[in-house]
C-alpha angles and dihedrals in degrees: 000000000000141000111260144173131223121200112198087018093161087054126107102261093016082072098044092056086043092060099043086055093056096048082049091055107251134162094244122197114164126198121232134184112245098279107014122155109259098189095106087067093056113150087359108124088221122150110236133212138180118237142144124205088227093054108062092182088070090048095053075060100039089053097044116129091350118138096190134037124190101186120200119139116121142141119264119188138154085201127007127183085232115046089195094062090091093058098047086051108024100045104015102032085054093047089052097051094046092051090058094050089050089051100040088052100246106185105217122000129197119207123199106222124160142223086265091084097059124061127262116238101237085210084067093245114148102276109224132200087277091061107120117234102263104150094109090135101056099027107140122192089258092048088047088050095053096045093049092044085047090063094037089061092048096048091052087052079069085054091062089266096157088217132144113195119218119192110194126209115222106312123207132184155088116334103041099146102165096036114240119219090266086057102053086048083060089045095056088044089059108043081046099251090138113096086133156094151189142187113261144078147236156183112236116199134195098242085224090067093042085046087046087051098057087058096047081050090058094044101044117356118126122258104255091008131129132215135195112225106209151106119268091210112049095060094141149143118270089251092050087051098052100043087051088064095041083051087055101033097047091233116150136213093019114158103356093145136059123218109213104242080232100060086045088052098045087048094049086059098053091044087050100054102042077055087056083044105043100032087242140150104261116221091212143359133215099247089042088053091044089051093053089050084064124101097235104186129161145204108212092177094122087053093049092044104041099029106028097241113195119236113215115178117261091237099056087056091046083053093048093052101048088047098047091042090046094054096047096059102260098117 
């Protein structure tokens, strides 16, 4: 049992990992922006604070007499009216946090990267933790955000930082009230909106495996080290992912045609640049269209075997979610 803080508790797989804490026995305090909605923590004896990554005097508060930190909170947006949103929250907003919990002593730290941070093998092998950065082309300024705060973190870790850095695939299952991007995709599978295709791949993941990870991470991850959050079996292309959860779903009809990369790309241009001109949110941009036609699989043998990841199958985690998004009105 420790005392412990969670950053973007409220978050997909920030509430998973909330909830797992408390069934563990810890001491859990979440921090909230001023006027967040708290319904996620409903019926979870959880302490609250206020705090804002861009404010880092609510985060000398947030950290105080705590002996664990798990940080997730980002910023995760397709557009945004200030490009450099990503980076405040995203890279100084972790360094701040991470500063506070330095100073205020706090004992083991796990940070939520992503596999945005490492590099895709352009021969479609499973990338690992060792994979070099080399995503220059599609690098959007969420994926440049989370690569630079990825080897912040890392480079604090030489200042004496205690952190342990996990990087999650595509994680599916129950809970997803926003719903993330992964969700929505779920949503329009199931209210059969999916009649497409597109080039690319991915490693979907169940959140409760990502959430148990994090915890793993706290108990036994490596000072400095990273560790790949995904399923060693699920590495697959866009169209076989989408017509697995049409098979378990009973969905029919469900990508049956493919959109050229060319034709997405061209589109993304012109959606991006009616967004510059409107002042509009953009569906879509053209590096984050170029970064879904890439084949983003991943190797999480060091978290199996370190760790002791466990290992759900997918399918388990694609029934969860249609049910859970089924009986909560989405669909």
């Amino acid at each position: 049992m420790a005392k412990i803080l969670i950053t973007g508790a409220s978050g997909f797989i920030g509430n998973h990992v909330t909830r797992l804490c408390l069934e563990k026995g810890d001491d859990v305090r979440v921090m909230v922006m001023p006027g967040e909605d708290r319904s996620p923590f409903t019926g979870l004896d959880v302490e609250f604070v206020e705090g804002n990554l861009l404010d880092p005097a609510s985060l000398t508060k947030a950290v105080a007499g705590i002996e664990q930190l798990y940080h997730m909170a980002a910023l995760f947006a397709v557009w945004t009216k200030d490009p450099d949103l990503h980076y405040k929250i995203n890279v100084d907003g972790t360094r701040a946090i991470m500063e506070a919990a330095q100073q205020a002593g706090v004992e083991k730290i796990v940070y939520t990267s992503s596999v945005a941070a490492i590099g895709v093998n352009p021969d479609r092998t499973p990338a690992t933790e060792k994979t070099a950065f080399n995503c220059w082309p599609w690098a959007s300024e969420y994926i440049l955000s989370k690569f630079i705060s990825h080897q912040l973190v890392k480079g604090m870790v030489a200042q004496g930082l205690p952190a342990t850095m996990v990087l999650p695939a595509l994680p599916f299952g129950p809970g997803d009230r926003a719903p993330t991007p992964t969700g929505s995709l779920m949503v329009r599978i199931l209210k059969g909106e999916m009649k497409n295709y597109w080039d690319g791949g991915v490693c979907p993941v169940d959140v409760r495996d990502v959430a148990a990870g994090h915890l793993l991470a706290m108990e036994k991850g490596r000072i400095g080290e990273s560790y790949l959050l995904g399923n060693s079996d699920t590495n697959m292309t866009n169209r076989e992912f989408l017509q697995l959860v049409a098979k378990v779903t009973g969905v029919p009809n469900v990508a049956v045609k493919e959109i050229p990369g060319k034709v997405m790309l061209t589109a993304s241009r012109f959606i991006e640049g009616w967004s510059k001109l409107s002042g509009r949110p953009a569906s879509t941009t053209y590096k984050n269209t170029l970064f879904v036609l890439q084949h983003c699989y991943i190797d999480p043998t060091k978290a199996v075997t370190e760790l002791g990841l466990p290992q759900t199958p997918i399918e388990k985690a694609i029934i969860d979610s249609a049910e859970w998004f089924r009986a909560n009105g989405y669909v």
